[in-house]
C-alpha positions in Angstrom: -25.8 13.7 -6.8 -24.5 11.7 -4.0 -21.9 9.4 -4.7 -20.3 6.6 -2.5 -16.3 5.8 -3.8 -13.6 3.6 -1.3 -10.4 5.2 -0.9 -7.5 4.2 1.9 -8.3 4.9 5.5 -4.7 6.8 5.9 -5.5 8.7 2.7 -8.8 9.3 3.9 -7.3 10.9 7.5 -5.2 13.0 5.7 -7.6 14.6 3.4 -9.9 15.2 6.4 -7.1 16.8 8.3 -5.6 19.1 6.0 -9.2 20.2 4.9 -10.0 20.9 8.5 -6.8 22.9 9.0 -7.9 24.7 6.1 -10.9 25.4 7.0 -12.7 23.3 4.2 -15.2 20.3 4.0 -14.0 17.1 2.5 -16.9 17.4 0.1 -15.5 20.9 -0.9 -11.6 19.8 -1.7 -13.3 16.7 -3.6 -15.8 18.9 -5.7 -12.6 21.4 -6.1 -10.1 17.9 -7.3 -12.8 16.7 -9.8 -12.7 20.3 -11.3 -9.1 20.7 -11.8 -8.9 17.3 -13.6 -11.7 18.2 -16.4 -10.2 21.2 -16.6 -6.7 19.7 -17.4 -7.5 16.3 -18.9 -8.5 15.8 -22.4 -11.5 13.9 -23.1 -10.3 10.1 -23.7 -12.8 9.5 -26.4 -14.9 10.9 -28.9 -18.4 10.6 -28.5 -20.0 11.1 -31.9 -19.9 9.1 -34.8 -18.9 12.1 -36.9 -16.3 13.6 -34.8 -12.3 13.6 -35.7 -10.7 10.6 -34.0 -8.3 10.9 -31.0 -4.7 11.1 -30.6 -5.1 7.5 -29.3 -7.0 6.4 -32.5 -4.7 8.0 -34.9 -1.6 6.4 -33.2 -3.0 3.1 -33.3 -3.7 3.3 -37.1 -0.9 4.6 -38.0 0.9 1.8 -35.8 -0.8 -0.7 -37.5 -0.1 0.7 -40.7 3.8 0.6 -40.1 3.4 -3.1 -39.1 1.7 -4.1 -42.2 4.2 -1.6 -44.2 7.5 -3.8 -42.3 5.6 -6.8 -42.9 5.2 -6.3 -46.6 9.2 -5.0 -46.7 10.8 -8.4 -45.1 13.3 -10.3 -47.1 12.2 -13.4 -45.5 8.2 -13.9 -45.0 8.5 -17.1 -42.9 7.5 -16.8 -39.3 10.3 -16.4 -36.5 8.7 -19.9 -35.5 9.6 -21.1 -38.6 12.9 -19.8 -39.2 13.8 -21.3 -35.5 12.7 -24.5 -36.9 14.6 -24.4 -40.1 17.8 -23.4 -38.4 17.7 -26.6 -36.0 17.6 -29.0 -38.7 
């Protein structure tokens, strides 16, 4: 598949320079950089409806689970708005 992306001309001249003192096509050390980072990057999301959710996903619930937990737990339920307010009178 051909594929056209924009990088930085100076980033550009160096990849084509080392790759040529190496002996290597710029298309080569790309193919070879897009391996290495599937091979060490977790997939970001899940795909199926069934699958276990990610590391992200759990996180954020239980987050938001904490937040409604503290919520729940507060001495004083008015707003930080609203205490401001009450102070200044």
């Amino acid at each position: 598949m051909k594929v056209t992306i924009e990088i930085p001309d100076a980033l550009y001249r160096q990849i084509k320079a080392r790759s040529a003192l190496g002996g290597r096509s710029v298309r080569d050390v790309t193919i070879e950089a897009y391996r290495r980072w599937l091979a060490e990057t977790p997939a970001p999301y899940v795909t199926t409806d069934d699958a276990q959710p990610t590391a992200g996903e759990t996180w954020l619930t239980a987050w938001e689970a904490l937040a409604v937990e503290t919520a729940e737990a507060a001495v004083d339920l008015r707003t930080p708005r609203e205490i401001l307010l009450a102070d200044r009178r």
